[in-house]
N, C-alpha and C positions, 0 to 999 in steps of 0.2 A: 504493500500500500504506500501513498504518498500523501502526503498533509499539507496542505499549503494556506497558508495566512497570509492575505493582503493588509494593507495598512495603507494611509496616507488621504484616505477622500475628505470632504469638508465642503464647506461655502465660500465659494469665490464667486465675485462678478465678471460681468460677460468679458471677454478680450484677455481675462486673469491665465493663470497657469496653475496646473494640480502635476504631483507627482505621486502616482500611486506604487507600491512595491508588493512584492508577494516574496515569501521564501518559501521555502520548499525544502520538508524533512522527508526520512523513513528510507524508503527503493530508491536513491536517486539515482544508485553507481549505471542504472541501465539509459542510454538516452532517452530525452524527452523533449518532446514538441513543446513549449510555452506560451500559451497566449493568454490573450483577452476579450472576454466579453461584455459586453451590457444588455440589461434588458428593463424596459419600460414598463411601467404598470399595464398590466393586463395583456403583455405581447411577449413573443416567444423571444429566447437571449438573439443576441446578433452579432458577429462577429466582428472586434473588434480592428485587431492585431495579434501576430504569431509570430516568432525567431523559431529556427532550427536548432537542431542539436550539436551541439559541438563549436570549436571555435572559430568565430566567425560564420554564423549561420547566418542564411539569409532572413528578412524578413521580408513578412505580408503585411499588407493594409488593408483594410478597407477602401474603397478610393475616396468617400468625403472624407475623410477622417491621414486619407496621404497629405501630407505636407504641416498638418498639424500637431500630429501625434507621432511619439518616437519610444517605437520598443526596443529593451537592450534586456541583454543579459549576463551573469556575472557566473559562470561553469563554478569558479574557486568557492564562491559563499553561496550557489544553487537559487540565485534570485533572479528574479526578472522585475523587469519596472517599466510602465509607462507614460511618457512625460508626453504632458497635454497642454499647448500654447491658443493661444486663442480660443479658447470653450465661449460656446455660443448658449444660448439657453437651451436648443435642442439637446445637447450636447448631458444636461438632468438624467440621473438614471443610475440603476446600483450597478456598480462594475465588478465583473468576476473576473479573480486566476483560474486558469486549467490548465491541464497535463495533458499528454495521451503519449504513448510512445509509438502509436500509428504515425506513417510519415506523408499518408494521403488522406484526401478532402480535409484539412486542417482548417476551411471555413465553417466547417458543420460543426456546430457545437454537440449533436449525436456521437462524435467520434472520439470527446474525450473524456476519460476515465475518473478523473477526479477534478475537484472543485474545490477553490475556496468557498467563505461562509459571504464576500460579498463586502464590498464596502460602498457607502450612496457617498454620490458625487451631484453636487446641488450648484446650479450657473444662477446668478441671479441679474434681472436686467438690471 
């Protein structure tokens, strides 16, 4: 199993910047796909952002969310983090870490295995 705890959401205004973080205990020695999701009241999650495994993995976006938002990851302390510039009020919504050590469809949040508990990320106009 793998356990993972985000941390970092809060209340910022629109144009602000959030930095969220997740680590990540337990199974890690096997690689792991990292990403991000949010999901809005009453709508299914949606993908955020994803890094690969290993050093220097690539990352995915979403495409609103390219140029704003930057996934990274840290193999040595098994974290990941994403730093979110410009948040717009759409932009509201509880953000989750995930795992999967699957290396395909890493936009379907069906594909991975664990989950943080969630941190709410609040844009205010």
């Amino acid at each position: 199993q793998v356990q993972l705890v985000e941390s970092g959401g809060g209340l910022v205004q629109a144009g602000g910047s959030l930095k969220l973080s997740c680590a990540a205990s337990g199974r890690t020695t096997r690689p792991l796909v990292l990403g991000w999701f949010r999901q809005f009241p009453e709508k299914a999650r949606e993908f955020v952002a994803a890094v690969m495994p290993g050093s220097g993995g690539r990352s995915y976006y979403e495409a609103s969310m390219k140029g704003r938002f930057t996934i990274s990851r840290d193999n040595a302390q098994n974290t990941v983090s994403l730093q979110m510039n410009s948040l717009e009020v759409e932009d509201t919504a509880v953000y989750y870490c995930a795992a999967t050590r699957g290396l395909a469809l890493i936009r379907n949040p069906a594909n991975y295995e664990f989950w943080g508990q969630g941190t709410q990320v609040t844009v205010s106009s």
